[in-house]
Backbone as a printed PyTorch tensor [residue, N CA C, xyz], in Angstrom:
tensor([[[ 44.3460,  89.1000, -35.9150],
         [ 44.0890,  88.4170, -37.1750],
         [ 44.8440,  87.0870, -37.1660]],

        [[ 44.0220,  86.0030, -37.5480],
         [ 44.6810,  84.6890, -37.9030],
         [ 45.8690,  84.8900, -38.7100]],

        [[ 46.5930,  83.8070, -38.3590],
         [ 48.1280,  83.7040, -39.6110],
         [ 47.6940,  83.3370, -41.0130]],

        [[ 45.9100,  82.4490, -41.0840],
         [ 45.4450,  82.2040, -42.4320],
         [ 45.0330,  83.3350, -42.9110]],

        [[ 44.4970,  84.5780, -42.1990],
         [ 43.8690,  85.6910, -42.2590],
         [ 45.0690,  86.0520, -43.0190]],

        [[ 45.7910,  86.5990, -42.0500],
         [ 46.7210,  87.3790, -42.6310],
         [ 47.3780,  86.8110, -43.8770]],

        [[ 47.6860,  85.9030, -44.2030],
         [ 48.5450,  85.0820, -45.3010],
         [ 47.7020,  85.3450, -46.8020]],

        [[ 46.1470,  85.4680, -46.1690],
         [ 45.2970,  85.7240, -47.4340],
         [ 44.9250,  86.9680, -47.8530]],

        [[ 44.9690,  87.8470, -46.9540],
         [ 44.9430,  89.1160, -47.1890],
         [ 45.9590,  89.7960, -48.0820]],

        [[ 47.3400,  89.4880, -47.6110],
         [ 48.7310,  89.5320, -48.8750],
         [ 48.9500,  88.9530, -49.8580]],

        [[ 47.5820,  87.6050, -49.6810],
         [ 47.4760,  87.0710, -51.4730],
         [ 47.5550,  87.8420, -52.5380]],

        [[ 46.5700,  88.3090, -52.1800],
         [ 45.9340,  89.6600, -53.3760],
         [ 46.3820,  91.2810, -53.6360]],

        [[ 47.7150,  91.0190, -53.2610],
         [ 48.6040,  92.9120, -52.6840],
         [ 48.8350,  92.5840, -54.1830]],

        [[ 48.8270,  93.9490, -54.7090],
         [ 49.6480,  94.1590, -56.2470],
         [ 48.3030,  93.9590, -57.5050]],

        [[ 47.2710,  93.3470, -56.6090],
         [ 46.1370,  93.5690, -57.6400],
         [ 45.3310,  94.6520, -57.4810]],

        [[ 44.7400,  95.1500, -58.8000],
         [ 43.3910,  95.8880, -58.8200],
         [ 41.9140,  94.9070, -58.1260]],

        [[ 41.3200,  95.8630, -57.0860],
         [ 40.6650,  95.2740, -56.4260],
         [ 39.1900,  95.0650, -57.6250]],

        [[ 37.9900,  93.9670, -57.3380],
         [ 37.0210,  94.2730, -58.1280],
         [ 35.9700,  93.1600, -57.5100]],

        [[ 34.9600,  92.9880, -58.2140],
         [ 33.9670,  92.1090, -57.8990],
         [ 34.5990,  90.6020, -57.4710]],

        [[ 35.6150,  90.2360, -58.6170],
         [ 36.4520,  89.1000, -58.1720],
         [ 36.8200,  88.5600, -57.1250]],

        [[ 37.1130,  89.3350, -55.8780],
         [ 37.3840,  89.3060, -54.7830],
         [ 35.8530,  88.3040, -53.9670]],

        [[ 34.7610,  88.4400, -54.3300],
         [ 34.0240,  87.9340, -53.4970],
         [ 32.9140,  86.7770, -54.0950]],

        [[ 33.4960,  86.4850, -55.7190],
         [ 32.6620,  85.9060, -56.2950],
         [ 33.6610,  85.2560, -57.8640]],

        [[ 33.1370,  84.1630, -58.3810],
         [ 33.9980,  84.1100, -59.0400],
         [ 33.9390,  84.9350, -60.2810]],

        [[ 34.3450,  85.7410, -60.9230],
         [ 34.0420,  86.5570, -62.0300],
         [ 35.8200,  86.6220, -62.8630]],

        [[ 36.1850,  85.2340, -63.3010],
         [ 37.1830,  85.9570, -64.4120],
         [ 37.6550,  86.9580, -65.1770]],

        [[ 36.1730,  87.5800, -66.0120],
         [ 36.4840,  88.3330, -66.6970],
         [ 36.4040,  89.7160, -65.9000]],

        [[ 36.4210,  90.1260, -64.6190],
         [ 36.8240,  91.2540, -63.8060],
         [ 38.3270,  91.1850, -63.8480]],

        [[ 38.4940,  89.7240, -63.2240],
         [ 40.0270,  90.0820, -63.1880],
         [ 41.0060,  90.8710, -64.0450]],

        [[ 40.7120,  89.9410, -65.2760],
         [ 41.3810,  89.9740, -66.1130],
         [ 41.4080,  91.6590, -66.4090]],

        [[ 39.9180,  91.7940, -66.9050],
         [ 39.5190,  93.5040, -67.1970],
         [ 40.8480,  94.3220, -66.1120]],

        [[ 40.5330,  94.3200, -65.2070],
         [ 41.1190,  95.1640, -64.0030],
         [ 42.6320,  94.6270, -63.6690]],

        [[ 43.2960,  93.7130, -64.4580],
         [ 44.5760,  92.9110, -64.1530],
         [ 45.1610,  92.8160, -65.1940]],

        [[ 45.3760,  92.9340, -66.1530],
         [ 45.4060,  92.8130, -67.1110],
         [ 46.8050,  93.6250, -67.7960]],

        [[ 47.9450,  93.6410, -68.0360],
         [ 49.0490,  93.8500, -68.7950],
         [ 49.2580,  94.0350, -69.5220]],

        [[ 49.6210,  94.0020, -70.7490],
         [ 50.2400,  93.9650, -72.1240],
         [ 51.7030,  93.4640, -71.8520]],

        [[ 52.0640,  92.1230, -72.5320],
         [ 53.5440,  92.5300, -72.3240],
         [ 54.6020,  93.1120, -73.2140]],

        [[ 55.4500,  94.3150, -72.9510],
         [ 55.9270,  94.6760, -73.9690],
         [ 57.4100,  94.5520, -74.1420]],

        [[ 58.0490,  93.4930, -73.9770],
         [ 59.2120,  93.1730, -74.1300],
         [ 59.5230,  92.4090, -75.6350]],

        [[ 60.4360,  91.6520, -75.9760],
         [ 60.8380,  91.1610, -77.1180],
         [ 60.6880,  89.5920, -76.9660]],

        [[ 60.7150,  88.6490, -77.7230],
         [ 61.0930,  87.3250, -77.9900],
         [ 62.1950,  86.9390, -77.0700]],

        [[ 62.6550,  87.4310, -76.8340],
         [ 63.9440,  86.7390, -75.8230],
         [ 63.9890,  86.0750, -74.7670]],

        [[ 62.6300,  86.4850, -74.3810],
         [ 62.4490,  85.6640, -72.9910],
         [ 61.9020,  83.8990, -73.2640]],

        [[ 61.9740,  83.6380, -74.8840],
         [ 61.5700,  82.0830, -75.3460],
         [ 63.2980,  81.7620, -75.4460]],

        [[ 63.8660,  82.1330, -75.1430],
         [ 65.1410,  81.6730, -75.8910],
         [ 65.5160,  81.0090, -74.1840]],

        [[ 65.9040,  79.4240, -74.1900],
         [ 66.6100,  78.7440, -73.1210],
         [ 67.8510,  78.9120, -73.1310]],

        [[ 68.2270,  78.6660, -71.5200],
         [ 69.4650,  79.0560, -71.4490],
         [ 69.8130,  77.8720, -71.0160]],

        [[ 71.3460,  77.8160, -72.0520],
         [ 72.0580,  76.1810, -71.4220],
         [ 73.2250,  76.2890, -70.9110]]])
């Protein structure tokens, strides 16, 4: 496997696989990628 091969193949580790992969379809991603985040406000607060 190419080093581009390979480099692109580990693009996509940690995702749910879907139509996305071979076409452009946003709303797969998202559907199949998709989070909630459930933490607090704190992560807006800068640190100086």
């Amino acid at each position: 496997m190419s080093e581009l091969n390979e480099k692109l193949a580990t693009a996509w580790e940690g995702f749910t696989k879907g139509d996305w992969q071979n076409e452009v379809n946003v709303r797969d991603f998202i559907q199949k990628n998709y989070t909630p985040y459930e933490g607090d406000e704190s992560f807006l607060a800068g640190r100086y």
